[in-house]
C-alpha positions in Angstrom: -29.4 65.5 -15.0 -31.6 67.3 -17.6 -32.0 63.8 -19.3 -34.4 61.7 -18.2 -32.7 58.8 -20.4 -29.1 59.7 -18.3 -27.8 58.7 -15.3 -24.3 58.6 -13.6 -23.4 55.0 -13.9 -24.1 55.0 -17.6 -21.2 54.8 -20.0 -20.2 57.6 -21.6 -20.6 56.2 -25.0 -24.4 56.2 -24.3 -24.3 59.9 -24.2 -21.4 60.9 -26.8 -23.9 62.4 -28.9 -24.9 65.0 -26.1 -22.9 67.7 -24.7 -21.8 68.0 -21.0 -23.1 71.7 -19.4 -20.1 72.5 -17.3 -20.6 75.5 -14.8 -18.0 76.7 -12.0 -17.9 79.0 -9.0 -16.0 81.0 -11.2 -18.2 82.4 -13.7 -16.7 79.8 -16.3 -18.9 77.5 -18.3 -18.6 75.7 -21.2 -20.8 73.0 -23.1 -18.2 70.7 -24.7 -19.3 67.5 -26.7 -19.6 64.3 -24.3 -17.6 62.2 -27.3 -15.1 65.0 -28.0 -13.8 65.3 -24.5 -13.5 61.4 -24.3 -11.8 61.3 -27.3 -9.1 64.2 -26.3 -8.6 62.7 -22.7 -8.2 59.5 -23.5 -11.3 58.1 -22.0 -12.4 54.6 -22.3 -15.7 54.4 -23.7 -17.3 52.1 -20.6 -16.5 54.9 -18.2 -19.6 55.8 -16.3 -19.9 59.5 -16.9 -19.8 60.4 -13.1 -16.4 59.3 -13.1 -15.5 61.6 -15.9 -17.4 64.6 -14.0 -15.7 63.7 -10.9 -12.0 64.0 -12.8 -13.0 67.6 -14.2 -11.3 70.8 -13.3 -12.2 74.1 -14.2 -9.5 75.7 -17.0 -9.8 79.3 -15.5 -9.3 78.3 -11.1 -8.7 74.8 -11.2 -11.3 74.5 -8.7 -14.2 71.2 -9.5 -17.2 72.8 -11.3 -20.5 73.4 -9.7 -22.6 72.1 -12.0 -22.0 69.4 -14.6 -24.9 67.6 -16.5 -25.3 65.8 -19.9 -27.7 68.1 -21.8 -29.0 67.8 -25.7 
């Protein structure tokens, strides 16, 4: 993960205020809001954010992305 602070077992309210770098095989990427995706999907706010990486699918192929990482 680009931040040094971040790791996969921490919550995701710990990083709402950064943006997840989503990349797929596709060609498809996107940097959506950590706290704004949480909010849309219903995610509980003590969800390690490798679970919510894990549960990601790519709008485009459907296929799990290739790269996902909290940056700033």
């Amino acid at each position: 993960m680009n931040d040094s602070r971040s790791n996969p077992a921490d919550p995701v309210f710990l990083l709402a205020g950064l943006r997840l770098h989503v990349v797929c095989s596709c060609g498809r990427s996107t940097k959506p809001r950590i706290g704004a995706l949480t909010v849309r999907h219903r995610v509980s706010s003590v969800t390690p954010i490798r679970r919510v990486i894990e549960r990601l699918r790519c709008s485009r192929c459907g296929d799990k992305p290739t790269v996902a990482e909290p940056v700033h």
